[in-house]
C-alpha positions in Angstrom: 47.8 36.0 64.4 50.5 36.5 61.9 49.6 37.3 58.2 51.8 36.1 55.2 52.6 38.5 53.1 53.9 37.4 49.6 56.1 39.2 48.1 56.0 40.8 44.1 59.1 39.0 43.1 58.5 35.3 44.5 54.3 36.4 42.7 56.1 37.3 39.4 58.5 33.5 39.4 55.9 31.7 40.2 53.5 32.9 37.2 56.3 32.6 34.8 56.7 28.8 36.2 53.0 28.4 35.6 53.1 29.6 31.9 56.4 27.9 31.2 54.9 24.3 32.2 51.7 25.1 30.4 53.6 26.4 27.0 55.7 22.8 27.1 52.4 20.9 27.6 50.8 22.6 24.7 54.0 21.9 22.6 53.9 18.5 23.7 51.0 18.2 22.4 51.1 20.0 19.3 54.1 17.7 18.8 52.2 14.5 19.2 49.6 16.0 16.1 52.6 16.7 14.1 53.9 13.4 14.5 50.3 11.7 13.9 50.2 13.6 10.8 53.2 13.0 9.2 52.6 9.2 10.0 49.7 9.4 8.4 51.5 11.0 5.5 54.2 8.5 5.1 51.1 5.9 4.5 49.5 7.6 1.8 50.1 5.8 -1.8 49.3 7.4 -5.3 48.2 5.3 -8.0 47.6 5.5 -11.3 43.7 5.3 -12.8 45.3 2.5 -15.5 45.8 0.2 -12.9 42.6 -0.5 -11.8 41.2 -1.0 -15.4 42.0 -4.6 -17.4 45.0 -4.9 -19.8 44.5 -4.7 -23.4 46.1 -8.5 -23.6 45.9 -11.3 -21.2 48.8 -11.6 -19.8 48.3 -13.1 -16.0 50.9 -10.8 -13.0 52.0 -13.7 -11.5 53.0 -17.4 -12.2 50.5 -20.5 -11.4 51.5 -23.0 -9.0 51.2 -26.8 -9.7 49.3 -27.2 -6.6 45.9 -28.4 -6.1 45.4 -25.2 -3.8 46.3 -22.3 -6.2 44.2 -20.4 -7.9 44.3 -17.9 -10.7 43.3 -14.5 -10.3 42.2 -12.2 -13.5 40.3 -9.4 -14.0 36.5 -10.3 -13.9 36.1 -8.0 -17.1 39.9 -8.5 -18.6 40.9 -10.8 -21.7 41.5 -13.9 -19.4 38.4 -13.9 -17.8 35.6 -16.5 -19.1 33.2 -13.7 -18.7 35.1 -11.6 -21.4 35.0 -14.1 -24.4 31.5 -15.3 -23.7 29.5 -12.0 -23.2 31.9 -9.3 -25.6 28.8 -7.1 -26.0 28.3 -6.1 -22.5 31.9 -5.7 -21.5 31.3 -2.2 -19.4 33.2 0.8 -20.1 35.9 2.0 -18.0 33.7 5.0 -17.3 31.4 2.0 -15.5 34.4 -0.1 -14.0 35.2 2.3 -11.9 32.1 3.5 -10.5 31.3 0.0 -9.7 34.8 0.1 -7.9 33.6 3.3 -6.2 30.2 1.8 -5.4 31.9 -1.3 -3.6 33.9 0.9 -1.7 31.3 3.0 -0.6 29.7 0.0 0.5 32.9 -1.7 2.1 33.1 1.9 4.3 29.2 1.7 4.9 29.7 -1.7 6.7 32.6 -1.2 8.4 31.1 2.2 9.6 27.9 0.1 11.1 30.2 -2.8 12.9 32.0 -0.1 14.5 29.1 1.9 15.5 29.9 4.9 14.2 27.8 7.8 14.2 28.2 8.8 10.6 26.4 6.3 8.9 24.0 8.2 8.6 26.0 10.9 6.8 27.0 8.4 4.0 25.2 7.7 0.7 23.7 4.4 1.4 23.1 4.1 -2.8 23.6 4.8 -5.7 21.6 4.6 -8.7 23.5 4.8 -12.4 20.6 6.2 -14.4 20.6 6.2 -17.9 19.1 8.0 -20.4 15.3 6.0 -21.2 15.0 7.0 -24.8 16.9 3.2 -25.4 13.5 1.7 -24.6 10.7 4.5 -25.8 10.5 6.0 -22.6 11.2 10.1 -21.1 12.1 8.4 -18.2 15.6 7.7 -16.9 16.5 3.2 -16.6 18.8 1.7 -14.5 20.0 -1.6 -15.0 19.0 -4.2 -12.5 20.0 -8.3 -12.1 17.4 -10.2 -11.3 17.1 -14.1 -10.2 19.5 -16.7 -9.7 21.7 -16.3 -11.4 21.5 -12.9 -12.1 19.4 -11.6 -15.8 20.2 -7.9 -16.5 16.9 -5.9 -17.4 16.7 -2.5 -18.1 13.8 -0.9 -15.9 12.5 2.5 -15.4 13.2 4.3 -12.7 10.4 6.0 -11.8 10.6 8.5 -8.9 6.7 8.9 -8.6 6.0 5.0 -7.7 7.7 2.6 -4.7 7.1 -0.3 -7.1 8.8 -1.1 -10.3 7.5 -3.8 -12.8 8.6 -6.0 -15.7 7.3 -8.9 -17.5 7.6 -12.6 -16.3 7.5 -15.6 -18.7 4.5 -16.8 -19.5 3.0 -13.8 -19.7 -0.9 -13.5 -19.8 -1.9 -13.9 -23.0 0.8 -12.3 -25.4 4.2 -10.3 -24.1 4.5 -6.9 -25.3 8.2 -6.1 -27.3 10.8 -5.3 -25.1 14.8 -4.6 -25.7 15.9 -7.0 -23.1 14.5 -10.6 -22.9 11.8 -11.3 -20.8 12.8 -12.6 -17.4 11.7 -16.3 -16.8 11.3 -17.2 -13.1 11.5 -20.9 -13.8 15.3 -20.3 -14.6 16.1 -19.1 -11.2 16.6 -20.4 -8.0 15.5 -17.8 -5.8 12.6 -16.9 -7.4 8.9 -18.0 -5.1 5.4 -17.0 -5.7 3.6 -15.1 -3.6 -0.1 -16.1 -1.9 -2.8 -13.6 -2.5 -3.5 -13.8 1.1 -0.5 -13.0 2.2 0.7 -9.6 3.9 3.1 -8.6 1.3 0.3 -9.0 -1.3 -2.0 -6.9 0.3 0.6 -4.2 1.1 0.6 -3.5 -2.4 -1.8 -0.5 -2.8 -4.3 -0.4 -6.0 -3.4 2.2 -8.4 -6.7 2.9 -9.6 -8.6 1.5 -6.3 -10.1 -1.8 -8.0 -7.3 -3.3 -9.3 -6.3 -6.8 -8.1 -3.0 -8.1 -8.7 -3.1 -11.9 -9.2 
């Protein structure tokens, strides 16, 4: 039987071969990152903070259309929005406007992250709370800000870290409502508002805080 015997040149071209095709394929690919990147780059915008805030003046960016179909866009919280002349005292800051912008972004990213099954969702902050200082209303707590109804009331309501249930007082209330900085919510104002059945399992959920408590 005959034995082949390779020889210590042919060895030597052949590893060189092997080391050239595998330096072009990691350059190939290195090549194909570079390019990604750069791409990426060539996308990227900078804008200024001012833009996102409303104008000092209303003065609309664009021309309306005498068509039925056109509308007018403004800045919910600029000078040409209703919103602005009929409620001036609780135009928000621009500290506020844009970490509402940031919050609906968050929450724009949070549902496209779910309806493309990502396995980050978990990783991002599902809310966020803009806690205030709760000396406004005579308490050491901290308040956020919640709407509530149809349409929306804003009341100020503690947030307190030691309970799962927050309160506030409904119209009429029993007897005599206690003062309070914000108007009292009326639940014959909004659409969405239903009572509850005593009976039922979201009433019972509700755990006494003393033990022999009933809420009615």
């Amino acid at each position: 039987m005959g034995t082949t015997i390779i020889s210590p040149t042919f060895l030597s071209a052949y590893l060189l071969l092997l080391c050239l095709v595998c330096c072009l394929k990691e350059g190939y690919g290195l090549g194909r990152r570079a390019t990604a990147e750069s791409h990426h780059l060539e996308h990227s915008h900078t804008i200024q903070v001012t833009s996102l805030l409303p104008s000092s003046i209303c003065s609309p960016a664009t021309k309306e259309l005498n068509k039925k179909s056109s509308l007018r866009v403004v800045h919910k919280h600029g000078p040409c929005s209703q919103l602005h002349r009929q409620d001036k005292a609780n135009i928000p800051t621009d500290a506020e406007i844009l970490r509402q912008d940031e919050a609906r972004v968050k929450s724009i990213h949070l549902k496209l992250a779910r309806s493309s099954g990502s396995s980050n969702v978990d990783q991002i902050d599902a809310t966020n709370l803009p806690a205030k200082d709760g000396s406004v209303v005579g308490s050491g707590n901290y308040v956020v800000t919640v709407g509530l109804g149809t349409p929306k009331k804003d009341l100020t309501l503690i947030f307190d870290t030691g309970s799962d249930i927050t309160w506030t007082q409904c119209q009429p209330c029993a007897g005599s409502c206690y003062q309070q900085l914000d108007p009292v919510f009326a639940p014959s104002q909004s659409s969405t508002y239903s009572n509850i059945s005593c009976n039922s399992t979201t009433c019972n959920s509700l755990a006494s805080a003393t033990g022999n408590l009933l809420f009615q």
